[in-house]
C-alpha positions as CSV (number, residue, x, y, z in Angstrom):
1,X,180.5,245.0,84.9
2,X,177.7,242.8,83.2
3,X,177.4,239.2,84.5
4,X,175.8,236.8,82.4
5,X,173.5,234.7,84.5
6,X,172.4,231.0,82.0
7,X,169.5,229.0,83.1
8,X,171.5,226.6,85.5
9,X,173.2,229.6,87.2
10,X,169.6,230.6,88.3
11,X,170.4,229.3,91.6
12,X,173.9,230.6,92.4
13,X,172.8,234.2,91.3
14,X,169.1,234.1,93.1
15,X,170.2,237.2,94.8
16,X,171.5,239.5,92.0
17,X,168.4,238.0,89.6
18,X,166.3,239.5,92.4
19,X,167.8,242.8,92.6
20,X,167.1,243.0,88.9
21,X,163.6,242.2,89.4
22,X,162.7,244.7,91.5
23,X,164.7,247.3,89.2
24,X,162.7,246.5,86.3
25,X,159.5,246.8,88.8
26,X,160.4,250.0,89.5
27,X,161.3,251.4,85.9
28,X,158.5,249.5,83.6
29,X,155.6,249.5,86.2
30,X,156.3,251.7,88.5
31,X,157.5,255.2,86.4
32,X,156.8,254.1,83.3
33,X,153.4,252.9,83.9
34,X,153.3,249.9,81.5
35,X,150.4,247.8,81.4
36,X,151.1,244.6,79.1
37,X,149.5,241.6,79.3
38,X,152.7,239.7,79.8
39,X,153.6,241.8,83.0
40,X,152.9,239.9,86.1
41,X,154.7,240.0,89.1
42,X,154.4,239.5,93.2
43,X,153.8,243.2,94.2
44,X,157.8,243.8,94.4
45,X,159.4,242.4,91.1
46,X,158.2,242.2,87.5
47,X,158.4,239.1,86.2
48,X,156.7,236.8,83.4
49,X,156.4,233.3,81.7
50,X,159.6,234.0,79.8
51,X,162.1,234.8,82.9
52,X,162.6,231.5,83.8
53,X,162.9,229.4,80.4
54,X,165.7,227.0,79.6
55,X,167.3,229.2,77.1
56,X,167.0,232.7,78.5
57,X,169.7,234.7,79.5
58,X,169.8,237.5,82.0
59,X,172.5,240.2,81.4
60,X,173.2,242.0,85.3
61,X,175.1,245.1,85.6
62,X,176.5,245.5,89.2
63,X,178.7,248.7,90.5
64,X,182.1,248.0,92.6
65,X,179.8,248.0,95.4
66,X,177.8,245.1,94.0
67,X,174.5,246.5,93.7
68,X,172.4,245.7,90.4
69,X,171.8,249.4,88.6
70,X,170.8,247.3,85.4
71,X,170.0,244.7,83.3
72,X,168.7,242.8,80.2
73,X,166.9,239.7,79.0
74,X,168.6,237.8,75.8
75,X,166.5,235.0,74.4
76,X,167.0,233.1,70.9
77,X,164.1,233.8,69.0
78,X,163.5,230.5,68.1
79,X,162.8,229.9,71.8
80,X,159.7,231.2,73.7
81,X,160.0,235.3,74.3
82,X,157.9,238.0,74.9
83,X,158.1,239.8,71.7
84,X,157.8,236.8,69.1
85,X,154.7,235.6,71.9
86,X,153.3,238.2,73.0
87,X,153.9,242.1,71.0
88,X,154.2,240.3,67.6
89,X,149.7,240.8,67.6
90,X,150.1,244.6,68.0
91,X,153.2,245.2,65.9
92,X,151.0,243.9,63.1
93,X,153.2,241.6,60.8
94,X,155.2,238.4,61.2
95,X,158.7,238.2,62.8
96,X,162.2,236.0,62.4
97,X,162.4,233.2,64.5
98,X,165.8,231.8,64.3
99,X,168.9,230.4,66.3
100,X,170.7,233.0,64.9
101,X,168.8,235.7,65.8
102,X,168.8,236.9,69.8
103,X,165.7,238.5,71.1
104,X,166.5,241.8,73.4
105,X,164.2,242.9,75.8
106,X,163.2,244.5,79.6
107,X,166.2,246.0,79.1
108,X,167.1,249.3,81.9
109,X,169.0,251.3,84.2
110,X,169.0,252.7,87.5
111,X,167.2,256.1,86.6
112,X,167.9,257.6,90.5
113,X,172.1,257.8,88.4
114,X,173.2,260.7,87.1
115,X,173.0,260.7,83.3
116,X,177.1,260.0,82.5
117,X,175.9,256.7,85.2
118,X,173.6,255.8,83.1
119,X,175.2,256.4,79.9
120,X,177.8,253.8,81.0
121,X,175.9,251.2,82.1
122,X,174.3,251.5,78.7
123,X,177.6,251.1,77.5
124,X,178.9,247.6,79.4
125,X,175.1,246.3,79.0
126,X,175.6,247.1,75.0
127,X,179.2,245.6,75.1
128,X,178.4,242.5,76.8
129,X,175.6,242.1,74.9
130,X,178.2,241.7,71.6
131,X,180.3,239.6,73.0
132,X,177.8,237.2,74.7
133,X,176.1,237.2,70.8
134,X,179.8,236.2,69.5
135,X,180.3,233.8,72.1
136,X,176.4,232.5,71.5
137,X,176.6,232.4,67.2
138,X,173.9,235.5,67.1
139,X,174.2,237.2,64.0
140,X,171.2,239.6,64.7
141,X,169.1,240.9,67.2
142,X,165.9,241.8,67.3
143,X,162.9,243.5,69.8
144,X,161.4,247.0,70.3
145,X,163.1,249.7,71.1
146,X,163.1,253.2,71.1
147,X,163.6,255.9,68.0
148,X,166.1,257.1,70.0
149,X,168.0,254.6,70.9
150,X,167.8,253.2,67.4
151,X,169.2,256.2,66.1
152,X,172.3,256.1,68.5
153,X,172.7,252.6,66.9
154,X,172.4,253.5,63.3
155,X,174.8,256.7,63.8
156,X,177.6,254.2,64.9
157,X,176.8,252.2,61.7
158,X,174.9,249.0,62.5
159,X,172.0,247.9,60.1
160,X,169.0,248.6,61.3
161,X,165.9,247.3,59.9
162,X,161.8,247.7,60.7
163,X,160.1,245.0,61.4
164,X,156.7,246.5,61.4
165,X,154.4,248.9,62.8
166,X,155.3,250.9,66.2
167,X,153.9,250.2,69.5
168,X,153.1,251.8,72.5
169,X,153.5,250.4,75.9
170,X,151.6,253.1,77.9
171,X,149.5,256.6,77.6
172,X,152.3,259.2,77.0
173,X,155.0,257.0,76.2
174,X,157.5,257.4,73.4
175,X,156.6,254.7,70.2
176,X,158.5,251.6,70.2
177,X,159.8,250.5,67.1
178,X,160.2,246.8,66.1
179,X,163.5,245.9,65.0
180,X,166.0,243.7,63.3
181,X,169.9,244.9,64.0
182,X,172.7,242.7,62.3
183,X,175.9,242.3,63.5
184,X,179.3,243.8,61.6
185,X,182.3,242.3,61.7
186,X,183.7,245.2,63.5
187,X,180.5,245.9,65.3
188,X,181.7,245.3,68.6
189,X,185.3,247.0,68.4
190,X,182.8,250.4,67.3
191,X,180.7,249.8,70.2
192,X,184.0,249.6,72.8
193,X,185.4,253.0,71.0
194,X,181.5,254.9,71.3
195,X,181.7,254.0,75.1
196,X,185.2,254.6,75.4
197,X,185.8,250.7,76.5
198,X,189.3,249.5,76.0
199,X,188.4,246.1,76.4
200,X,185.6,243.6,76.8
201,X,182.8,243.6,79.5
202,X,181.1,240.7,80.3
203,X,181.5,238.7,83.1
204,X,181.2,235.0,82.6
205,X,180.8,232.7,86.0
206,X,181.5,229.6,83.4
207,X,185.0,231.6,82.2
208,X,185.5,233.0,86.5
209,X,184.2,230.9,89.1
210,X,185.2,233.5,91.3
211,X,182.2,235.2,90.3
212,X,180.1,232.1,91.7
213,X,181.6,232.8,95.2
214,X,181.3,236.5,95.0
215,X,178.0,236.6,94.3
216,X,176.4,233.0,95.9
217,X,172.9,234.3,97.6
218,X,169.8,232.4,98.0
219,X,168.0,230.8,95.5
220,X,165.8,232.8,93.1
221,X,162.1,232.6,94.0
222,X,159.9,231.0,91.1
223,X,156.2,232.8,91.0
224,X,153.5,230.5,91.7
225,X,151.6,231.7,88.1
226,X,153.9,231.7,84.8
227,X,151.1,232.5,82.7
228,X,150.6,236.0,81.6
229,X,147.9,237.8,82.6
């Protein structure tokens, strides 16, 4: 399951919001070997300026045994985020800012899973992405991503749509491509039947306040410098 975790849930999730931390640590820094300017951090989790703004929100994926194998960051691109802020000077060419439009980014899985693992938590990150944007009023999303993964998107027949010039994040790594994906009215019923998801994913602590006691841990811990560097 995803959980959503909202600026004034910060608090009640510190624990799981750390967890994901550290993941992303470990997958964009530490095996993927990226070296952005907006990639700070405190030696054991990556975090930046845009982690911690009111309007961010962090998608979590937990397993049944409550351990965070991965995660995304969903801003509205009217709001501060890293690729309006911070990629839009190498990608080259100006980019949508609306309410409407939900920047994606940071996001990744557990890469010590086996591949049909990671394949589904792909999947309930994906699905409770959709729902979250038709809950929110997102109409589009936006970011850099992948050919690849773009291609898996276009063959289940969103509209995709370049933004401008592809980037690359590190020596060796695959280009990243900016995009702009629009939502179908049937968009998210496709995405349940690529994934083989009978029903919805997300879990929402303001829908379940059982989530609120399931997952209560200590307060997440703020970094000291929110600029990047």
């Amino acid at each position: 399951m995803a959980i959503v975790i909202r600026a004034h849930h910060r608090s009640a999730f510190g624990g799981l919001l750390n967890e994901a931390f550290r993941l992303r640590r470990r997958i964009f820094m530490e095996t993927l070997g990226w070296k952005l300017p907006d990639l700070a951090g405190d030696g054991e989790r990556e975090i930046d300026q845009f982690d911690f703004t009111p309007a961010v929100h962090h998608l979590v994926a937990v397993n049944d045994a409550g351990q965070v194998v991965g995660t995304c960051r969903l801003t509205p691109s009217d709001a501060p985020n890293v690729t309006c802020d911070v990629l839009q000077a190498q990608i080259g060419a100006p980019l949508p800012r609306s309410s409407k439009i939900v920047e994606s980014s940071r996001f990744c899985v557990d890469l010590s899973l086996s591949r049909e693992e990671r394949t589904a938590i792909m999947g309930d990150l994906y699905i409770s992405h959709g729902e979250l944007a038709e809950d929110m009023g997102w109409t589009q999303t936006m970011g850099v991503y992948y050919q690849s993964s773009l291609e898996a998107l276009i063959r289940q027949g969103f509209a995709v749509d370049a933004l401008g010039a592809p980037i690359r994040f590190a020596p060796g790594d695959p280009f990243s491509y900016p995009y702009l994906m629009t939502a179908s009215t049937d968009g998210l019923e496709r995405m349940m039947a690529a994934f083989g998801a009978p029903q919805g994913k997300l879990q929402d602590p303001e829908k379940d306040s059982r989530l609120l006691r399931r997952f209560r841990e200590a307060p997440v811990r703020t970094p000291q410098l929110m600029e990047a560097r």
